[in-house]
C-alpha positions in Angstrom: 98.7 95.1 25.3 98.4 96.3 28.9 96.4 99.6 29.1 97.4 102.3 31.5 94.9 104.5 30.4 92.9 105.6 33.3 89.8 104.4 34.2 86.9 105.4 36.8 88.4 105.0 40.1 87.0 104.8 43.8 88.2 107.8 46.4 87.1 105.4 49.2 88.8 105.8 52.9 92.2 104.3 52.0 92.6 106.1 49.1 91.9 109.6 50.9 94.1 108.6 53.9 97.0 107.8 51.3 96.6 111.2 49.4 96.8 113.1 53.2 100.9 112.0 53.0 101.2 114.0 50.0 99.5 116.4 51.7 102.2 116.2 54.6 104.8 116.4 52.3 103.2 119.3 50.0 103.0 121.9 53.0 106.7 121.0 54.1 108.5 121.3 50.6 106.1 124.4 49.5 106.8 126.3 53.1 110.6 125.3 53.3 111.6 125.7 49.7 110.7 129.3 49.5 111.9 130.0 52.4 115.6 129.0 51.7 116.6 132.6 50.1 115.4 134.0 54.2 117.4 131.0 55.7 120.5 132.2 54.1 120.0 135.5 54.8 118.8 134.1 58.7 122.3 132.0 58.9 124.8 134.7 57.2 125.6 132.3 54.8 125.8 132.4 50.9 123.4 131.0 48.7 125.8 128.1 47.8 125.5 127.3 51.4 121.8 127.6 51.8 122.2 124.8 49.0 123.5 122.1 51.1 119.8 121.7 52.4 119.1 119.9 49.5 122.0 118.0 49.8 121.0 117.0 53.3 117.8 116.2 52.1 119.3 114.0 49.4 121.5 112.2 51.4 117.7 111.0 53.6 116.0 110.7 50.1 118.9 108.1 49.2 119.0 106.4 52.4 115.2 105.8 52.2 115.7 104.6 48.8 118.2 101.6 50.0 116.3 100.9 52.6 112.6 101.0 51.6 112.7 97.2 50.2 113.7 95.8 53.4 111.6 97.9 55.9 108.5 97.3 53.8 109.4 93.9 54.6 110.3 94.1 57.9 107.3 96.6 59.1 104.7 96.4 56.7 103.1 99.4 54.5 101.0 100.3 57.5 103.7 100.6 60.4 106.5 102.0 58.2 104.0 104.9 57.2 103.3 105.7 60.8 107.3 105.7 61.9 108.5 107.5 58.6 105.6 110.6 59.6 106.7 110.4 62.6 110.7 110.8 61.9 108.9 113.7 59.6 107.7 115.2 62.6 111.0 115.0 64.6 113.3 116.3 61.9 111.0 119.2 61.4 111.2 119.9 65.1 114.9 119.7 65.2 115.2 122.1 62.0 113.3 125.0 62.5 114.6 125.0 66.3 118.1 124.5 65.2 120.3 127.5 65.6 122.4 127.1 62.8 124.0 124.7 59.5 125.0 122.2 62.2 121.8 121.6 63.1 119.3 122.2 60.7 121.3 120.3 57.9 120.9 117.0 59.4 117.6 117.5 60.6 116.4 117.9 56.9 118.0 114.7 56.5 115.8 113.1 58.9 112.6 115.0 57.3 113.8 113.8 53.8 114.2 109.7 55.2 110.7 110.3 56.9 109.2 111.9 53.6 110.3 109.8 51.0 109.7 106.6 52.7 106.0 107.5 53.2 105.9 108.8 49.7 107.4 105.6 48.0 104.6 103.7 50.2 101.9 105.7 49.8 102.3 105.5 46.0 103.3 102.1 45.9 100.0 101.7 47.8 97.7 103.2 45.4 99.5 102.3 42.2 98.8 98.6 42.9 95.3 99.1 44.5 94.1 101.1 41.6 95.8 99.5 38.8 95.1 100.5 35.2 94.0 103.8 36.9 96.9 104.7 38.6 98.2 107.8 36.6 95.1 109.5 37.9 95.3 108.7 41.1 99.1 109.0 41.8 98.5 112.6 39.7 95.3 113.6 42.1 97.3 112.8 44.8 99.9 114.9 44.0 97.5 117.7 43.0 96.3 117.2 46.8 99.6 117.6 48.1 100.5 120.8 45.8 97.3 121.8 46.6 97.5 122.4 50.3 101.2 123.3 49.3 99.6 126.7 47.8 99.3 127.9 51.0 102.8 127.2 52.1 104.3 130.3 50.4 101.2 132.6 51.5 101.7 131.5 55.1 105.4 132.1 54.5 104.7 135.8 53.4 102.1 136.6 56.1 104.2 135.1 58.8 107.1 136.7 57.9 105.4 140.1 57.1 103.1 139.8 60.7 107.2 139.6 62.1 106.7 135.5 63.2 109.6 134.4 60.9 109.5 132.1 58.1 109.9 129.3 60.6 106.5 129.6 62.5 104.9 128.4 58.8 107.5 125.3 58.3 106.4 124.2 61.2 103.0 123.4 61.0 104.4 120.4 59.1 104.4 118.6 62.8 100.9 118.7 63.3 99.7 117.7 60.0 102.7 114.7 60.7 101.1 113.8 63.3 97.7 114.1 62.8 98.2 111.7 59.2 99.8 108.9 61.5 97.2 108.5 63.8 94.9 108.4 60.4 97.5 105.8 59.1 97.4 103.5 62.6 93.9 103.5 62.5 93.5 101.9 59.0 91.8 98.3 58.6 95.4 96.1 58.3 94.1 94.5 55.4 93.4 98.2 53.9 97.0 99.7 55.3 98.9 96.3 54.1 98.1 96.8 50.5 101.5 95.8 49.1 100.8 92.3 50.6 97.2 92.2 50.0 96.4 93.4 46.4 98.4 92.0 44.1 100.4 93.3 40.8 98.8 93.1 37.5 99.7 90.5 36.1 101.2 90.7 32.7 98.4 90.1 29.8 99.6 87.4 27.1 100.6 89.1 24.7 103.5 91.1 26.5 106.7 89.7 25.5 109.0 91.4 27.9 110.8 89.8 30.4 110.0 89.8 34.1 111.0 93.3 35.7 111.5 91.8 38.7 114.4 89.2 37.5 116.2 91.1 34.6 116.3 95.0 36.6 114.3 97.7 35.2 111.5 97.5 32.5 112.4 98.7 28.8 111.4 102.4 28.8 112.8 102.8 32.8 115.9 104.7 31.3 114.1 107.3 29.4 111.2 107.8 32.3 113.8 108.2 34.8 115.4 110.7 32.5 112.3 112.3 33.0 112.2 112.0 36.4 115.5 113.8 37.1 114.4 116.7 34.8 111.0 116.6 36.8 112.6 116.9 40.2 115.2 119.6 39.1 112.8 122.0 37.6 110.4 121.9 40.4 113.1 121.8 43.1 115.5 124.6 41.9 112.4 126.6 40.8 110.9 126.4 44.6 114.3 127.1 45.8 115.2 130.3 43.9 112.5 131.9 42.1 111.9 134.1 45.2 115.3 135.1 44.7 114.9 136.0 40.9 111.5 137.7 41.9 113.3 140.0 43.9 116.5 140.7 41.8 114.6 141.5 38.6 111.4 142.9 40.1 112.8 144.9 43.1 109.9 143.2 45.4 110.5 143.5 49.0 110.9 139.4 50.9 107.0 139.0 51.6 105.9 139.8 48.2 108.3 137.7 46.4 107.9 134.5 48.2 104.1 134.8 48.2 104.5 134.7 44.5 105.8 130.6 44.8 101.8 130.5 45.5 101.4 131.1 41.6 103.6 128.2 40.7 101.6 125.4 42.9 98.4 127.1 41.4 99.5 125.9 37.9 100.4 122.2 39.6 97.7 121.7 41.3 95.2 123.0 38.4 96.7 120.3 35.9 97.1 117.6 38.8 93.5 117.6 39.3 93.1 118.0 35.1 94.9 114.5 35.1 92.2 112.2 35.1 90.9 114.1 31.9 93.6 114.6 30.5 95.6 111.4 30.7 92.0 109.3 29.1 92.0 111.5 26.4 95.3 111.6 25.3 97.7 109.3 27.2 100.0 109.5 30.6 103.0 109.4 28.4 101.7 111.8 25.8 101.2 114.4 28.4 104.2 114.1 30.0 106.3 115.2 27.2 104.3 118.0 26.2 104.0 119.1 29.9 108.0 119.7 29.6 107.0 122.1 26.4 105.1 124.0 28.9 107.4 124.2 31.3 109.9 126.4 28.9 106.6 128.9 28.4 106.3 129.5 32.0 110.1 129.9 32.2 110.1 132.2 29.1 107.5 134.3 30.9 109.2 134.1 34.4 112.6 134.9 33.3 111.7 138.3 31.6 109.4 139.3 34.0 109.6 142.9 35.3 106.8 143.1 37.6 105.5 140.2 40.5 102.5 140.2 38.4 103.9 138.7 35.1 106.2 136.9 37.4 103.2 134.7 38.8 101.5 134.7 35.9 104.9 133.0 34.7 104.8 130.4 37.6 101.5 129.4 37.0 102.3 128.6 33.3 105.5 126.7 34.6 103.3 125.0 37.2 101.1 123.5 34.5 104.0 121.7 32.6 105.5 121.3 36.2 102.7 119.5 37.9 102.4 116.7 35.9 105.8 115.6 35.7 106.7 113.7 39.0 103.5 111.7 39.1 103.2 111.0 35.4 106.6 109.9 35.9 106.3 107.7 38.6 103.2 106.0 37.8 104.5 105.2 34.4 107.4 103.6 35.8 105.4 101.7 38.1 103.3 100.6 35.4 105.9 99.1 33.2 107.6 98.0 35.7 104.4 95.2 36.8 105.7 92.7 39.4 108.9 95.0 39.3 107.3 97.9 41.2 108.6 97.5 44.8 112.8 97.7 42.7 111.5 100.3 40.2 109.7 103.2 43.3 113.2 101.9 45.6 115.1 103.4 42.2 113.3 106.1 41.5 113.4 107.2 45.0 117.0 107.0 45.2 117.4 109.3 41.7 114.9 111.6 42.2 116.6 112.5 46.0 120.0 112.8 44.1 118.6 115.3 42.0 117.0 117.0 44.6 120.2 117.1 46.4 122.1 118.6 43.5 119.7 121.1 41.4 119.2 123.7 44.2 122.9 123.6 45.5 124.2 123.7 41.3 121.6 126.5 40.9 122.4 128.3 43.9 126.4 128.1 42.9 125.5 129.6 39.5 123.5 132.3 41.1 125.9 133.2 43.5 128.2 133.2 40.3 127.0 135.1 37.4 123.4 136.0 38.7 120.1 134.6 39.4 119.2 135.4 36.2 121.5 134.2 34.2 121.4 130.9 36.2 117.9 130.4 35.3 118.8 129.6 31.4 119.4 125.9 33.0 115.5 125.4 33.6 114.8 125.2 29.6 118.0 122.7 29.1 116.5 120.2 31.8 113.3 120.6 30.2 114.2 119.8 26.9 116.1 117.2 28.5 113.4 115.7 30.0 110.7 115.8 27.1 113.1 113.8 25.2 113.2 111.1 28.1 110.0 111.0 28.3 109.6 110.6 24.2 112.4 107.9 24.3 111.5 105.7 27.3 107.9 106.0 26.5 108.2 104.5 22.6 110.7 101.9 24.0 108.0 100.6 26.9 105.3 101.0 23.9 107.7 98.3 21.6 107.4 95.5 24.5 104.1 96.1 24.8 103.9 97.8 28.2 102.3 100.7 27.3 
């Protein structure tokens, strides 16, 4: 039985310069996302409206998704990282320059091809150099990009409170772009080329399942993408909007109420860097059910908070069932997937940036509806939803002996 439990595993230079994508991506989403309520607002437009950024940002999530196969082999892992942070750094430009929807919609969708192509590489990347110990790593990873993501929302508040404009914190993102592609260009080519150079695990004699690779997704995929969508809707509509529930049940002025987004990412990253722990003790796909459990306490606390205290303390709750959903997620897939991986990340890239294109504008519709409030009673649905996908597609992989 292959073993994906993880195992001690080596933060060497390519490992580091793999988790500073995520940490390109975390201060983009985590300065952008809460920032959406002040962008309608900025625009005149509704929240439905506001919305269509995700959208836009699925449509470049989808588009990296069906292209990702054939770049990686067209460029390699090393060159594609370096042009997808770069098309990162020109989207960003032309968003938070744009003037209005016509041009800051497409230029998410350039930020969201850039983004998700360097995520799908950089985690295809350490999933196959780290092996058995890649729920860890793909979770530490993500912890490091949540992590710097905690001070997205602060810098949102301050720079909005000092009268800069949520904009002045978004775009940051172009440096740290930058600065992570001349990181990635100056990687040994052996290191950088990872997806040619270290090879799948191969699977052990005993697994009876047929090749991913041939016959489409691994037994289990369904369930774990399942997961996947429920993952990427509860963080993404909860990024997008709980500033906007903060202020309509709390009465906190702008500043206060996105700051409080900061309590959310405190949650993720606390449990992403938990992982390692966590996942040896008792299991990636253990934890990732029960971390949808958690998710519904943290909403339960959000939902009737009254004060932005209870509120955060709300988020951070959330953000511990939060946090280890994508990456448990993905690396599981992965996993099962063995000499699959390149189809199975391609997939899961392509559903996880439809989700991210429908949860906010859904959510925001509701809200604009019957309430922010009231909208909110979809984020214990989607995570009852996905704790049963994760149950499901984990005891399926388990029965071919993949997990």
């Amino acid at each position: 039985m292959t073993d994906l439990a993880p195992t001690t595993f080596r933060r060497d230079g390519y490992t580091l310069t793999h988790y500073s994508v995520l940490v390109v991506w975390g201060w983009f989403i985590y300065s952008f996302s809460p920032s959406v309520p002040l962008l309608a607002e900025d625009l005149g437009v509704s929240k439905a409206v506001a919305g269509l950024h995700g959208t836009a940002m699925a449509v470049g999530a989808v588009t990296a998704a069906l292209l990702l196969p054939r770049l990686l082999r067209a460029l390699g892992p090393q060159r594609l990282l370096v042009v997808s942070l770069a098309l990162v750094a020109v989207g960003v430009t032309g968003f938070v320059l744009g003037p209005g929807i016509a041009a800051t919609l497409p230029s998410l969708a350039v930020v969201a091809l850039g983004g998700n192509l360097a995520l799908s590489v950089a985690q295809l990347n350490l999933s196959r150099r780290h092996g058995a110990s890649a729920p860890a790593v793909i979770t530490e990873a993500n912890g490091a990009g949540s992590g710097i993501g905690l001070v997205g929302p602060l810098a949102v508040g301050l720079a909005v409170g000092i009268g800069w404009g949520w904009r002045a914190a978004v775009a940051v993102t172009i440096l740290l772009a930058v600065t992570v592609a001349v990181a990635i260009s100056r990687l040994p080519r052996e290191g950088a080329d990872a997806t040619d150079a270290v090879p799948a695990a191969a699977p052990e004699p005993d697994a009876v399942a047929p090749s991913p690779a041939r016959r489409g997704l691994a037994p289990g995929s369904r369930g774990l993408l399942v997961a996947l969508v429920a993952a990427m809707a509860l963080e993404n509509a909860t990024t997008y909007w709980s500033t906007s529930l903060v202020i309509e049940r709390t009465g906190a002025d702008a500043s206060i109420a996105t700051s409080t987004t900061a309590g959310l990412l405190v949650g993720m990253t606390t449990i992403r860097f938990a992982g390692t722990v966590l996942t040896r003790r008792a299991g990636a796909d253990r934890v990732l059910a029960v971390s949808f459990l958690v998710a519904i306490l943290g909403w339960a606390v959000l939902w009737t908070a009254q004060t932005p205290g209870v509120a955060v303390a709300g988020l951070v709750v959330a953000g511990l069932g939060y946090g280890a959903q994508y990456p448990l997620s993905i690396a599981l897939l992965l996993g099962i997937a063995r000499e699959g991986a390149d189809r199975a990340q391609a997939v899961a890239t392509f559903v996880a940036g439809a989700t991210v294109g429908l949860a906010p504008f859904l959510l925001g519709a509701a809200a604009d509806a019957v309430g922010t409030h009231t909208a909110f009673v979809a984020i214990p649905v989607l995570a009852l939803l996905g704790a049963v996908g994760a149950f499901l597609g984990s005891r399926t992989a388990r029965a071919h002996n993949l997990l």
